[in-house]
C-alpha positions as CSV (number, residue, x, y, z in Angstrom):
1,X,-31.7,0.1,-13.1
2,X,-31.3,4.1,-14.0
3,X,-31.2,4.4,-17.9
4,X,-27.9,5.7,-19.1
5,X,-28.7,8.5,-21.7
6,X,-27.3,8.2,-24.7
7,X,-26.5,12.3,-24.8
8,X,-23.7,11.9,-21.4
9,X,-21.7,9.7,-23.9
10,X,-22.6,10.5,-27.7
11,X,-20.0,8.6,-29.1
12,X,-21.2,5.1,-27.4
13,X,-23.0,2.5,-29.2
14,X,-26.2,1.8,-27.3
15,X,-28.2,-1.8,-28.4
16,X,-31.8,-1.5,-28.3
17,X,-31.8,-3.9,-25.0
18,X,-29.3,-5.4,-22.7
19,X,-27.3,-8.0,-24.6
20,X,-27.6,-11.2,-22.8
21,X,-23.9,-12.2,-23.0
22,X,-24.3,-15.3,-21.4
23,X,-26.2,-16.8,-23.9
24,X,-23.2,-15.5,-26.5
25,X,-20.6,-17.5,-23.9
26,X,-22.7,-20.5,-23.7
27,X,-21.6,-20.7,-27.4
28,X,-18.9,-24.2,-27.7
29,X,-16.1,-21.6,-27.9
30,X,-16.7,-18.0,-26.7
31,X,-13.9,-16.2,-27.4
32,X,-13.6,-17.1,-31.7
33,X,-10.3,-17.7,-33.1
34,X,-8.0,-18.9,-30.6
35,X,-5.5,-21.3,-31.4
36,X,-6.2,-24.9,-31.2
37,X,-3.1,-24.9,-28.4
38,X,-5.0,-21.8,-26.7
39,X,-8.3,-23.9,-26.3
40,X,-7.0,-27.3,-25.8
41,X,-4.6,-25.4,-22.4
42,X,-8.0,-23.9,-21.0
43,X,-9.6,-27.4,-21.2
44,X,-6.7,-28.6,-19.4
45,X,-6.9,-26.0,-16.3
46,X,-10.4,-26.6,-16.1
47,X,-10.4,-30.7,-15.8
48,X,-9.4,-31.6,-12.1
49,X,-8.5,-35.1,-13.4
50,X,-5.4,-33.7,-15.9
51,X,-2.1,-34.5,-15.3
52,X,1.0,-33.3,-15.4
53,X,1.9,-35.3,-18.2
54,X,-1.4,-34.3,-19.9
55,X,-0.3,-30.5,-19.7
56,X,2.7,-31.2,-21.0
57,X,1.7,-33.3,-23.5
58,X,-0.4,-30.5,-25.1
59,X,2.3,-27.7,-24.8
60,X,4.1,-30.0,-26.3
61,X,2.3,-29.7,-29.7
62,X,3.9,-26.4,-30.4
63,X,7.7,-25.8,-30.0
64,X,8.0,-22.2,-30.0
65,X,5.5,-22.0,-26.8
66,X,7.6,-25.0,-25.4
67,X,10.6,-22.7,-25.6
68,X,9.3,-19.6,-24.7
69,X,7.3,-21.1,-21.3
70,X,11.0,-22.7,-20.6
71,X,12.5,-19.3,-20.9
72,X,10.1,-17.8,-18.8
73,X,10.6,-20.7,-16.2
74,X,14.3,-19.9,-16.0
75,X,14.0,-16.4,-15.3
76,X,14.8,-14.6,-12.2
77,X,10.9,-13.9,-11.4
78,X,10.0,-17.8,-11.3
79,X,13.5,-19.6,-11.2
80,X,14.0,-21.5,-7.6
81,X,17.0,-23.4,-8.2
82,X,19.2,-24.9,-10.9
83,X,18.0,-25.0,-14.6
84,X,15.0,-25.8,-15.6
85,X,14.8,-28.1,-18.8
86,X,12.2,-29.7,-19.5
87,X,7.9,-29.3,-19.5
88,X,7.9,-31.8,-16.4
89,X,10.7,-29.8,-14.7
90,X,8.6,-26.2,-15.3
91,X,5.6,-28.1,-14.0
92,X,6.5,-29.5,-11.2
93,X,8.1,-26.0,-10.4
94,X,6.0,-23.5,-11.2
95,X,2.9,-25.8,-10.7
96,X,-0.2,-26.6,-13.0
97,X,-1.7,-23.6,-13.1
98,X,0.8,-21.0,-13.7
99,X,2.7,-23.6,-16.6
100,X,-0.9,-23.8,-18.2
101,X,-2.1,-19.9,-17.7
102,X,2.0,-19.3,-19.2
103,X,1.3,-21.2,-22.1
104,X,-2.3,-19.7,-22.5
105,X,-1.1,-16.3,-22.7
106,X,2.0,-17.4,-25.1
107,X,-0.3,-19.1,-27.3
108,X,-2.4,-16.5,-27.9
109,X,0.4,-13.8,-28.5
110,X,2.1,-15.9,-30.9
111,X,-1.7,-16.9,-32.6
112,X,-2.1,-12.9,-33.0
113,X,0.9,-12.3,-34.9
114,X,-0.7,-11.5,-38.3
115,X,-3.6,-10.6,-36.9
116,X,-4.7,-6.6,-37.8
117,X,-5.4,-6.4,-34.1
118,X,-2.1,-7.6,-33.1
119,X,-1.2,-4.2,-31.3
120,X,-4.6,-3.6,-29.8
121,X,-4.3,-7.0,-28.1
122,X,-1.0,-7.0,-27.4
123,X,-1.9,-3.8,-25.2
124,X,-4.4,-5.6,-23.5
125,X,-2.1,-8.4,-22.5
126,X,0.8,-6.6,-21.4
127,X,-1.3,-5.0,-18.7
128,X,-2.2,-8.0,-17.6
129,X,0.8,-9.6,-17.5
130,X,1.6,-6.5,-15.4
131,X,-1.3,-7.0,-13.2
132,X,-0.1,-10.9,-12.8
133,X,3.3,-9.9,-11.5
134,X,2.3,-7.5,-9.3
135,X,-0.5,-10.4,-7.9
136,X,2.5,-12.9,-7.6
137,X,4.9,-10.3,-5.4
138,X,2.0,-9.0,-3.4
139,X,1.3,-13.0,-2.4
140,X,4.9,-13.5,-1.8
141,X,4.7,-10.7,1.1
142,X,1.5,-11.8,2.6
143,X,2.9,-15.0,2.7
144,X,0.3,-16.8,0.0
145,X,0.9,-20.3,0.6
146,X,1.0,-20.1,-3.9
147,X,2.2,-17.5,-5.6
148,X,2.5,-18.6,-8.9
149,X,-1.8,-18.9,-8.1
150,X,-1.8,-15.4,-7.9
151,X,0.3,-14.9,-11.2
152,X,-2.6,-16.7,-12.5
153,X,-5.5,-14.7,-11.5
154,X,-3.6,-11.5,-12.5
155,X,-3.2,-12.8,-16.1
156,X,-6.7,-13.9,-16.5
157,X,-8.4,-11.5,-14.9
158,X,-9.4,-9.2,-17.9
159,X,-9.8,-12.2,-20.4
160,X,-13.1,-10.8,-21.0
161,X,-11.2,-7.9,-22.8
162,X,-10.2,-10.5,-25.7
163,X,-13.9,-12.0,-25.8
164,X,-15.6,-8.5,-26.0
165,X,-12.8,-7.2,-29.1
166,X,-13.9,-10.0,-31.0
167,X,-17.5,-10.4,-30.1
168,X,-19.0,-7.3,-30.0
169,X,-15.9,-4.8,-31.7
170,X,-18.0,-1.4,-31.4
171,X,-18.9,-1.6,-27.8
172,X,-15.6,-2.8,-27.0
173,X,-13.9,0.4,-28.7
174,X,-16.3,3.0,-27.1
175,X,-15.4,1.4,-23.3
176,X,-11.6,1.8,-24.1
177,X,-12.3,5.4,-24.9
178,X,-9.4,6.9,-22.8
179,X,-11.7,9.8,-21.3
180,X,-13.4,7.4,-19.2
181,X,-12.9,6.9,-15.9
182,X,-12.5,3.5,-14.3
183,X,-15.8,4.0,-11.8
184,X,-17.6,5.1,-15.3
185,X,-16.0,2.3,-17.9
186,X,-17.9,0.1,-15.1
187,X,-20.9,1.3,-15.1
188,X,-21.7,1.6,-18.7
189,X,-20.5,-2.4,-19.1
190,X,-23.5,-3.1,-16.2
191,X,-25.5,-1.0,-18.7
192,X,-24.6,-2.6,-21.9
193,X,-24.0,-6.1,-20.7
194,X,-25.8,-6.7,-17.2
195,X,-22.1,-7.3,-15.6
196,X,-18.9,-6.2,-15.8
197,X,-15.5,-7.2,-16.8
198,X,-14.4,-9.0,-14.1
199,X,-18.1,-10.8,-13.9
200,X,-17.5,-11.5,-17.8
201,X,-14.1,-13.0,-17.2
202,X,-15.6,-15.3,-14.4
203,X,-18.6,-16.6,-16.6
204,X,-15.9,-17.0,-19.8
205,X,-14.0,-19.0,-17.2
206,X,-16.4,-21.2,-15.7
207,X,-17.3,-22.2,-19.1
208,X,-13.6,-23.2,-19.1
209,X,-14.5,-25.3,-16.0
210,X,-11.2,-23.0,-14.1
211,X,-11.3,-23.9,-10.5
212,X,-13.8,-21.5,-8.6
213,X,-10.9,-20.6,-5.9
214,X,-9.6,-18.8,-9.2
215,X,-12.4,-17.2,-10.1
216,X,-13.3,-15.7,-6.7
217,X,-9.9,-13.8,-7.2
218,X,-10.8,-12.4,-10.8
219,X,-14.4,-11.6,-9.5
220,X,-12.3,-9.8,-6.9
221,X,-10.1,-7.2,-8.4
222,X,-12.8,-4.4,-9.2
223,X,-14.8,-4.6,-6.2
224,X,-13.7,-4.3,-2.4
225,X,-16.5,-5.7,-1.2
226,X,-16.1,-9.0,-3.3
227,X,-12.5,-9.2,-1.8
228,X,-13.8,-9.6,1.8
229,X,-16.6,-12.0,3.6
230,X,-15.2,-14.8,2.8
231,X,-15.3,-17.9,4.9
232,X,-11.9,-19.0,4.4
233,X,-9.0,-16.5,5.7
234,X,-6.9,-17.9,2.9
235,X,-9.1,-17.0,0.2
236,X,-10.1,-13.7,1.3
237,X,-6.1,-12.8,1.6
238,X,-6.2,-14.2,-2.3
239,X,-8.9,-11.8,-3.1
240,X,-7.8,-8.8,-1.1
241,X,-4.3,-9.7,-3.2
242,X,-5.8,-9.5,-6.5
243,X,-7.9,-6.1,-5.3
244,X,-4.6,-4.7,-4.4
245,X,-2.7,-6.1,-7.8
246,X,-5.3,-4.4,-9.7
247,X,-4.7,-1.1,-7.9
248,X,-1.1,-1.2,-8.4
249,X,-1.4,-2.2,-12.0
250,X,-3.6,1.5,-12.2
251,X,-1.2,3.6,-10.3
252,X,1.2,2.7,-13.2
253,X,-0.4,3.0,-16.1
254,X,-2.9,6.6,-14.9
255,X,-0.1,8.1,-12.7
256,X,-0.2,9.1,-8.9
257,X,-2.3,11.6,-9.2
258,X,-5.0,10.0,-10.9
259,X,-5.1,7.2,-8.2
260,X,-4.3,9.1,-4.7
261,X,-4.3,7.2,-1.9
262,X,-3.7,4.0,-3.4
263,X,-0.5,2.9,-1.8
264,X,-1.6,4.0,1.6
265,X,-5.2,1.3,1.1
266,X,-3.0,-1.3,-0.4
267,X,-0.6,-1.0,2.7
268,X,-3.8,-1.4,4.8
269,X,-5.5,-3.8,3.1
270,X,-2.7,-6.2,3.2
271,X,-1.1,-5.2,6.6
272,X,2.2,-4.3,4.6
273,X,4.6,-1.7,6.3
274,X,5.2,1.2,4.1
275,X,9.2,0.1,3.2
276,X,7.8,-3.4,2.0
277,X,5.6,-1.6,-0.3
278,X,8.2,1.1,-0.9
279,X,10.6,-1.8,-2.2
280,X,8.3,-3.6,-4.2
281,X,7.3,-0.5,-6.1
282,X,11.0,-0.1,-7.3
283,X,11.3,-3.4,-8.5
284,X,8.2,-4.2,-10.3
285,X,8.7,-2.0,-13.5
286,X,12.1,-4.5,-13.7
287,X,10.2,-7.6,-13.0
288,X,7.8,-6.8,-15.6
289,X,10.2,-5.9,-18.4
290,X,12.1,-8.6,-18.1
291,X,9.3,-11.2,-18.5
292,X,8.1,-9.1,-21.7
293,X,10.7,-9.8,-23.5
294,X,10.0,-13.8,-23.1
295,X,6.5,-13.6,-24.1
296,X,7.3,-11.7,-27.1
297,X,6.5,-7.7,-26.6
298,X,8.8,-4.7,-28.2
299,X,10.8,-3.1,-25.7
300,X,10.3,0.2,-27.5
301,X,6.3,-0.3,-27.3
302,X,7.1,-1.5,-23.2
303,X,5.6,1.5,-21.1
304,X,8.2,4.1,-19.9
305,X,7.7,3.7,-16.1
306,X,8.1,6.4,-14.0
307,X,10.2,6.9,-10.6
308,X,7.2,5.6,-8.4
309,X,8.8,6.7,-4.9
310,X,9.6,10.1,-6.7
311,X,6.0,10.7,-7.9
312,X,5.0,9.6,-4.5
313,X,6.6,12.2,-2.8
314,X,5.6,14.9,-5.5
315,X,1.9,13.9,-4.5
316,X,2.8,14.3,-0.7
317,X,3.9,17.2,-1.0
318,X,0.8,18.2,-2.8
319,X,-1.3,16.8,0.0
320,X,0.2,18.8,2.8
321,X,0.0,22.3,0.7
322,X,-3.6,21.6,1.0
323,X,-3.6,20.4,4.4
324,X,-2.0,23.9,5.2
325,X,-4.7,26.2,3.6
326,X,-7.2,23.9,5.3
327,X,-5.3,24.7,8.9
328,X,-5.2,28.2,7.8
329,X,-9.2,28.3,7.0
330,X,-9.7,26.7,10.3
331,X,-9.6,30.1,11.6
332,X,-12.2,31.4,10.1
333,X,-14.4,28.4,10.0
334,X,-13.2,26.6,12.7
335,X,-16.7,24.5,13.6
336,X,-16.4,23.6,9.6
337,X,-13.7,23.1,8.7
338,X,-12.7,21.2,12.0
339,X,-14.6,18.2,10.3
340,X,-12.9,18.5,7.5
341,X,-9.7,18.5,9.0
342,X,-10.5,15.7,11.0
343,X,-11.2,13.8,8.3
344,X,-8.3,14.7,5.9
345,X,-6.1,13.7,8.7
346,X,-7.6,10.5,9.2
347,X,-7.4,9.2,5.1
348,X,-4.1,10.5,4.8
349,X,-2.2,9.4,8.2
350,X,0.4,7.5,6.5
351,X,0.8,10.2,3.5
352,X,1.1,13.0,6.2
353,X,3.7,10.9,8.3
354,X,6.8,11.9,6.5
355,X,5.9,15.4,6.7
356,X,5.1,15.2,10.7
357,X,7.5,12.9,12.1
358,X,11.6,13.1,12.8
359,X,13.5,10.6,10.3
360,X,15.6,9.4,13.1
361,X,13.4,8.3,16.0
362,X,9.9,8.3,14.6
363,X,9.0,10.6,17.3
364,X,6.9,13.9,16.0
365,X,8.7,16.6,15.1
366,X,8.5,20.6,16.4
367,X,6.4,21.6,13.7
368,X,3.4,19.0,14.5
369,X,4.2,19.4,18.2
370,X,3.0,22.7,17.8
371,X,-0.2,22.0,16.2
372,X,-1.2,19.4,18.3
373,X,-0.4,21.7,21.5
374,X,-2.6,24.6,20.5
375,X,-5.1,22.2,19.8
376,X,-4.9,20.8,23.2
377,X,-4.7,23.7,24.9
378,X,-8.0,25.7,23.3
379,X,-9.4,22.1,24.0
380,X,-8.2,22.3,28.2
381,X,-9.6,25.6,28.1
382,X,-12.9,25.0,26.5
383,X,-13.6,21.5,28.6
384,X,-11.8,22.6,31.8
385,X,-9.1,19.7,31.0
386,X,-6.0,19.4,33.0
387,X,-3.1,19.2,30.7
388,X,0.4,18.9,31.2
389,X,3.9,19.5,29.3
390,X,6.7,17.4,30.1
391,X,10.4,18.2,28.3
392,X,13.1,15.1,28.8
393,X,16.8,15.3,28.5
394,X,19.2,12.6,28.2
395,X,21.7,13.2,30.4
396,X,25.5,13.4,29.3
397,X,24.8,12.8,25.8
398,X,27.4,14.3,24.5
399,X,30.1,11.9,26.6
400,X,28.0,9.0,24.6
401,X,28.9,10.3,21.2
402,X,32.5,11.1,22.3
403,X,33.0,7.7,23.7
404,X,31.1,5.4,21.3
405,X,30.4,7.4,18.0
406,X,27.7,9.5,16.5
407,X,25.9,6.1,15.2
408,X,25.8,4.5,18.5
409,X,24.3,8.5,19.6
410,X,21.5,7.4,17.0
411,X,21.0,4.1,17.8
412,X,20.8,5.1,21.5
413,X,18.0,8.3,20.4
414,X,15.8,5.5,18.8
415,X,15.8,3.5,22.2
416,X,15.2,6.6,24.0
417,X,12.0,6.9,21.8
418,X,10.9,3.3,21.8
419,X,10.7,3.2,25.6
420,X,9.0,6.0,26.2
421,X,6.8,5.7,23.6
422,X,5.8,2.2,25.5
423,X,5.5,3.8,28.9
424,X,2.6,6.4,27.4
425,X,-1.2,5.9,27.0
426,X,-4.0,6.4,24.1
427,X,-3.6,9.9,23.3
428,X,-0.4,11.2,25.4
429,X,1.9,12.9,22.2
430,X,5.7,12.6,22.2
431,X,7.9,14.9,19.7
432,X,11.7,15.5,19.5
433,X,12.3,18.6,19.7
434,X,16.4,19.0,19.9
435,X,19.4,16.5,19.7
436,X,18.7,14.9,22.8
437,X,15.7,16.4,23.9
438,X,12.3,15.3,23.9
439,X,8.7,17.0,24.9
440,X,5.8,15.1,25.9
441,X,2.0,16.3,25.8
442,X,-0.7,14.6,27.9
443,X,-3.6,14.9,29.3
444,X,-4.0,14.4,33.3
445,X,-6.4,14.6,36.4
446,X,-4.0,17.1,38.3
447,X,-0.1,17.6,38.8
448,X,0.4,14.5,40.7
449,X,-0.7,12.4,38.2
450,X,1.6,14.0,35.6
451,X,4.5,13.5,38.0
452,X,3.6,9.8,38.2
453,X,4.2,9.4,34.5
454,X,7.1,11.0,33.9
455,X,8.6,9.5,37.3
456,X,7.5,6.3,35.6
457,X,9.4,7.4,32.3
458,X,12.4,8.6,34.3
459,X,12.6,4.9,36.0
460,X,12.0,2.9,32.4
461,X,14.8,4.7,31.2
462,X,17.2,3.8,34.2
463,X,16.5,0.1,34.5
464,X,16.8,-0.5,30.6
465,X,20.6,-1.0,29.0
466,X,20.3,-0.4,25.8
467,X,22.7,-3.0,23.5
468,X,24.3,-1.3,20.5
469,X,24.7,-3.5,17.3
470,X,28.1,-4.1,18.3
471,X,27.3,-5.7,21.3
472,X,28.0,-3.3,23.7
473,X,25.3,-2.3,26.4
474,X,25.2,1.4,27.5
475,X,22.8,2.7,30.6
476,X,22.1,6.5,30.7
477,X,19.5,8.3,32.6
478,X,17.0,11.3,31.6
479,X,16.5,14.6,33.6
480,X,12.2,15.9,33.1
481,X,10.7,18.8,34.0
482,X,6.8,18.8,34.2
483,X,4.4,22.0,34.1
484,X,0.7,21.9,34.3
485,X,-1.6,24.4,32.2
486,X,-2.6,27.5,33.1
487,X,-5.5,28.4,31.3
488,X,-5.7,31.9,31.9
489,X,-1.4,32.7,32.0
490,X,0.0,30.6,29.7
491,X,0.6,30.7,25.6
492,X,2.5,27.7,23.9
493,X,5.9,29.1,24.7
494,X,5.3,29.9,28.2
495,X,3.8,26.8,29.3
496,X,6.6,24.8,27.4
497,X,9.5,27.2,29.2
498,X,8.2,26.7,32.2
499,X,8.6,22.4,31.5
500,X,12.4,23.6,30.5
501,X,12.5,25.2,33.9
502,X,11.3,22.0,35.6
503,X,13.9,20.3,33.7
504,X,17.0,23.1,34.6
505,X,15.9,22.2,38.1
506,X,16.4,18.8,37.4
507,X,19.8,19.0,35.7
508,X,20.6,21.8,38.5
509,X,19.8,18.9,41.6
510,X,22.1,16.2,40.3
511,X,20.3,14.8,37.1
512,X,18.1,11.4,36.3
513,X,15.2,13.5,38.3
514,X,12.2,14.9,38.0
515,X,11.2,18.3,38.8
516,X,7.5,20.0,38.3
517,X,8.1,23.8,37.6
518,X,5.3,25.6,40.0
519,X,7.1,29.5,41.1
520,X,8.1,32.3,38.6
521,X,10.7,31.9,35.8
522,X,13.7,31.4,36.7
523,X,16.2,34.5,35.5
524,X,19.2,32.1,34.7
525,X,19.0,29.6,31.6
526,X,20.5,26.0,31.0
């Protein structure tokens, strides 16, 4: 291991060797002065032979937790059905676990009280219980067979936050020091300690005797590569859960741009679609204020949580200003900076996607059409590609809107995309570029084989009714024009009129046909 000089970071406390912090945990209680309740809770969740009656039993002891835990049972985060009354009730409800880890965490708010470091602790566990929530409504949309499991891990999964302010106060102050960086904090606890938090948490745990299905989880929610491997499906999903918790918790509390690309990794390390994620961003900052108040936190002291979605949208915005100076640089640079490109593209697809595609139909818009098209096009002439434009027009839309209403006009748009877009191969490109008009972009062996496609579009179109929410089933028809690149004649504009020439032909011949555009420009205009 590389040395860490003290000069990087004057301000740290460096021990003259490693200390061996598993010989401090092997200690009969490693984390010094929880309450009695605290300890007797963890001894609980750690024996597979305890009971339901045990748990409650030992919650018991202590009123105030009772009450609390039975507050937090009835609320609308854990709440199933009916009112919850009793230990056995919350129990059988909520499960072991999550009654016991409740408890834990109530116990040992209410045990720091009149402690001096009531406020440095209670910081501590309020981003945990953040992390916890945000574990529990990730496993809900991945379909976690238990939740409440994943409220666990959350909770516990910087325990080793408590053990280190306690055990070893000066180191613990110098890793909190708010000008480090996550990648860093980690780092310097492998240099101090041999592991880091989440390792600490899992040996603190163990000791505990929690189940190792847990601690997997918590050993998880640093490191991406401890969330995946594993040799159960289900417990790789709880890991890549309590990765993605983690990540959410930090986009809260060090803002979007300290953490970009976050929601876009989450989304793909979970499979989520972007409104799931969307959704459960809005609601979380509610979820977790509402349980604050049960496990006893000042709503004044309760972070002020910003308009996620908003701030989202500020950092898109952001992104594509740079994405437009690199386009412009390509110019210059183009062998360069066409890697870069390529590779900014590729991290932020779903970031960019706003910016690229129409609201409506999901289809590209102009603006991206363009880009791609001069792309292709310098590409057809440098390989010797064939490549071929196709513009489609539904016919007689306007009759659809007059007869059935501008939403059923929508609803009918979408379908127009969604078919096509099933009838195209790996790299074809379709964009809307008008109200009913649509432009296609694909790469072909020669003219015949672009007529084949859109033919094959053309025919889609005619043998699918489309059904509008109502009920109602309308058929319409499209009118394309096709025109192949000519690498030598033709700019953007030119190659796309002559498609809209192809498609006047079309239109011109009796509509729901296909034309390819092949003589001069035609003088007259649709």
């Amino acid at each position: 291991m590389n040395s860490l000089k003290p000069r990087q970071f004057p301000d740290i406390p460096f021990a003259s060797k490693m200390i061996d912090i598993r010989k401090h945990i092997s200690a009969k209680q490693p984390i010094p002065d929880l309450p009695l309740i605290s300890l007797k809770v963890l001894e609980t969740i750690g024996n597979p032979a305890s009971t339901m009656d045990d748990l409650a039993a030992v919650i018991k002891a202590s009123p105030s937790v009772t009450a609390k835990l039975l507050s937090i049972a009835n609320s609308s985060f854990f709440s199933r059905k009916g009112e919850v009354t009793t230990l056995n009730s919350a129990i059988s409800i909520l499960g072991q676990k999550a009654v016991a880890s409740i408890a834990l965490s109530v116990s040992i708010i209410e045990g720091m009280a009149q402690d001096e470091a009531r406020q440095e602790i209670s910081t501590y566990w309020e981003r945990s219980l953040f992390h916890a929530v945000a574990a529990k409504m990730l496993a809900e949309r991945v379909g976690l067979k238990d939740p409440e499991e994943a409220f666990v891990a959350g909770l516990l999964s910087d325990i080793s936050y408590i053990f280190l302010f306690r055990t070893f106060h000066e180191q613990y102050q110098a890793l909190m020091d708010p000008h480090l960086g996550e990648t860093e904090r980690l780092r310097l606890e492998k240099e101090l300690f041999g592991m880091t938090h989440p390792e600490m948490s899992c040996v603190l745990l163990a000791h505990y005797k929690i189940p190792d299905r847990l601690l997997k989880a918590i050993a998880a929610h640093h490191t991406e590569s401890a969330a995946l491997g594993s040799q159960e499906a289900d417990i790789e999903k709880f890991c890549r859960v309590a990765y993605s918790a983690a990540h959410v918790t930090h986009l809260f509390y060090q803002g979007v741009r300290g953490a970009r690309g976050i929601k876009a990794s989450i989304e793909d390390a979970l499979g989520l679609p972007a409104n799931e994620m969307d959704r459960m961003l809005a609601d979380i900052g509610g979820r977790v204020k509402e349980l604050s108040t049960f496990f006893g936190f000042e709503a004044e002291k309760f972070p002020a949580y910003f308009d996620i979605l908003e701030r989202a949208n500020e950092e898109l915005l952001a992104i594509n200003l740079e994405y437009e100076e690199l386009l412009q640089k390509l110019k210059e640079e183009k062998e360069t900076n066409e890697r870069l490109t390529k590779k900014l593209e590729e991290t932020n697809r779903k970031l960019l996607e706003f910016a690229i595609k129409d609201p409506l139909t999901g289809a590209y818009n102009r603006r991206f059409l363009n880009e791609v098209l001069d792309k292709k096009m310098a590409d057809a002439r440098r390989y010797l590609h064939h490549l071929a434009v196709v513009v489609a027009d539904i016919d007689y839309f306007k009759k659809i809107n007059d007869s059935f209403g501008h939403d059923a006009g929508d609803h009918v748009l979408k379908a127009v995309v969604a078919i096509i877009g099933s009838s195209l191969r790996t790299g074809d490109v379709l964009a809307r570029t008008g109200g009913e008009e649509f432009l296609l972009v694909m790469q072909v062996s020669d003219a015949a084989a672009a007529m084949l496609v859109a033919e094959r579009v053309r025919a889609k179109i005619e043998q699918s009714p489309i059904s509008l929410p109502d009920g109602r089933q309308i058929r319409i028809t499209l009118s394309l024009g096709v025109a192949l690149f000519q690498p030598q004649q033709q700019s953007r504009d030119q190659l796309i009129k002559a498609a809209d020439n192809g498609l006047y032909e079309a239109k011109h011949a009796g509509r729901n046909q296909v034309r390819l555009w092949q003589a001069a420009p035609l003088a007259a205009t649709r």
